[in-house]
C-alpha positions as CSV (number, residue, x, y, z in Angstrom):
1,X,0.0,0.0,0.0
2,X,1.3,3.5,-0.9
3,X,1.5,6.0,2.0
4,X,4.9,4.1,3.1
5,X,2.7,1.5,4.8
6,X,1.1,4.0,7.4
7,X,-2.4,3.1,8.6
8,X,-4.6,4.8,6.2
9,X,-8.0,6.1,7.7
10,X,-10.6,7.4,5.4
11,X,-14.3,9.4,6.3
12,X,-17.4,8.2,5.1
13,X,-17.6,10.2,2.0
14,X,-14.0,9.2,1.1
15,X,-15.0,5.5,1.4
16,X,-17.7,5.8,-0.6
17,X,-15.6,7.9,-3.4
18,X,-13.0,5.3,-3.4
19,X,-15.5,2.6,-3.9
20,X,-16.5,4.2,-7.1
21,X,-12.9,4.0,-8.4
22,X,-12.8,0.5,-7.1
23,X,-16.0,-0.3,-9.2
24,X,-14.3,0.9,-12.3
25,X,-11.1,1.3,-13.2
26,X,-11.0,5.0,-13.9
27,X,-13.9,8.2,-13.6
28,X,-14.0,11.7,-14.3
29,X,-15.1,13.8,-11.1
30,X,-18.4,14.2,-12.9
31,X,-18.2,10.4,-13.1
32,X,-18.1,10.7,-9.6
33,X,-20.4,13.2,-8.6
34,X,-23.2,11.4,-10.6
35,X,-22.5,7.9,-9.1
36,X,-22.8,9.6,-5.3
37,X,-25.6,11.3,-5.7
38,X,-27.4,8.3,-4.9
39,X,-25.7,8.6,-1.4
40,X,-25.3,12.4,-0.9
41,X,-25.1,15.3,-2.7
42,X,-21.7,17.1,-2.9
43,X,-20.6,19.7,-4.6
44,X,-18.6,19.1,-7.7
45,X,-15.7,21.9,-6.5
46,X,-16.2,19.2,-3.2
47,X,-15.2,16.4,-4.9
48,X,-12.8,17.6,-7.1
49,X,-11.1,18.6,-3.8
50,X,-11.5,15.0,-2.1
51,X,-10.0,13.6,-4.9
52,X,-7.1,15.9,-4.9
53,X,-6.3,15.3,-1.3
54,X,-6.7,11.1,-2.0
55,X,-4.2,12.1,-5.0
56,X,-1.8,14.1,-2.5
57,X,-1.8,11.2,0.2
58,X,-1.0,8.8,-3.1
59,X,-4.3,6.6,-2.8
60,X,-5.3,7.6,-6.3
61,X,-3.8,8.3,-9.5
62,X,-4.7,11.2,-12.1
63,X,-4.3,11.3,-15.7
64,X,-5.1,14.4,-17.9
65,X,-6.8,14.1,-21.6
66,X,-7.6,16.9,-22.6
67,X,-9.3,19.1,-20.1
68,X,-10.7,16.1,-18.8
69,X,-8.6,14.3,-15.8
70,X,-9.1,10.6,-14.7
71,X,-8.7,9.0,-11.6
72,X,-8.0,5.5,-10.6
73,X,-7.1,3.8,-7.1
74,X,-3.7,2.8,-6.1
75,X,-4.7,1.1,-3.4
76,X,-7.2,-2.4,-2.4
77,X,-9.9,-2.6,-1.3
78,X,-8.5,-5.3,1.0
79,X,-5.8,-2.9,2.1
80,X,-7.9,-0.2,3.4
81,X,-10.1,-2.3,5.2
82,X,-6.6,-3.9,6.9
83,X,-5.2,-0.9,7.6
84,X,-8.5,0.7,8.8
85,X,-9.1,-2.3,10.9
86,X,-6.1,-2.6,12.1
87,X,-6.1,1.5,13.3
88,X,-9.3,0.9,15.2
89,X,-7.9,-2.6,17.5
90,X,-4.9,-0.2,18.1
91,X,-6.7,2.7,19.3
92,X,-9.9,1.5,20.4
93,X,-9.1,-2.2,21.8
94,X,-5.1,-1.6,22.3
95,X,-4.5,-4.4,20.1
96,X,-6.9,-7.2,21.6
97,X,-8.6,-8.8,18.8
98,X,-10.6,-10.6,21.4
99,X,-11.9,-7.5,23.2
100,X,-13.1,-6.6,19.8
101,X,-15.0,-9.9,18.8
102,X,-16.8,-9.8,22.1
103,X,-17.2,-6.2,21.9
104,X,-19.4,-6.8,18.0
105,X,-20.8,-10.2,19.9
106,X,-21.8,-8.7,22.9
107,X,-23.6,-5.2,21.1
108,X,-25.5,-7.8,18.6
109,X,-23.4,-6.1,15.5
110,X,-22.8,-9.9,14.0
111,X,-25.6,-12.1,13.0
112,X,-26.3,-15.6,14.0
113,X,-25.5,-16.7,10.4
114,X,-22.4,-14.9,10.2
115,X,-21.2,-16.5,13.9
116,X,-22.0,-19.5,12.3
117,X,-20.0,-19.2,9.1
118,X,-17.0,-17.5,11.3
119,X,-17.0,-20.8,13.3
120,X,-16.4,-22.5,9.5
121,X,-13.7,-20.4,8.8
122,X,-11.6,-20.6,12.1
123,X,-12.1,-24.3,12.3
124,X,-11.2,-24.6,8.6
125,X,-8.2,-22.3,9.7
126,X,-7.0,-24.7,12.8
127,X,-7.3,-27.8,10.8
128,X,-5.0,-26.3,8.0
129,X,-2.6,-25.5,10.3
């Protein structure tokens, strides 16, 4: 991941953003602005300036044609959810996965179906050990 492997965190509307450019593999900022408007209305001058800033911090790539410029991401998916993760057991559960499992167990955040397939996948994981 670009940044020189810091933890990358990102707001809401920047998540969303950058799961437009992970959707396709480049857009205009009125690409953008079209395909969030179905989550909230910004500003194109807004946008333009989020995706400058994701440019700055390397998490996105510009190319000009024309007048036009298109942006793509440098990053995963994958990696921004690990690095986001990641940032919140080191700041909010000082690195205790556990205390976070019981924390989304305990508050009802994971559904009985998803325990269930969770069991699946850390018994698969212990027997491929």
């Amino acid at each position: 991941m670009e940044e020189d492997n810091k933890s990358v965190s990102l707001s809401e509307p920047q998540l969303a953003l950058m799961r437009i450019l992970w959707q396709r593999s480049e857009a205009t900022v009125s690409d953008v602005v079209e395909a969030m408007r179905e989550q909230r209305s910004l500003a194109h001058t807004t946008i333009a300036t989020m995706l400058s800033r994701l440019e700055k911090r390397g998490l996105i790539s510009a190319r000009k044609e024309g007048r036009l410029f298109f942006y793509s991401a440098n990053v995963s998916e994958s990696d921004i959810q690990k690095s986001m993760v990641s940032e919140l057991l080191s700041s909010l559960f000082l690195g205790n996965a556990r205390a976070l499992l019981n924390h989304l167990v305990r508050e009802d955040e994971i559904k009985p179906e998803d325990l269930e397939q969770m069991r699946t996948s850390l018994k698969d994981r212990t027997q491929s050990k």
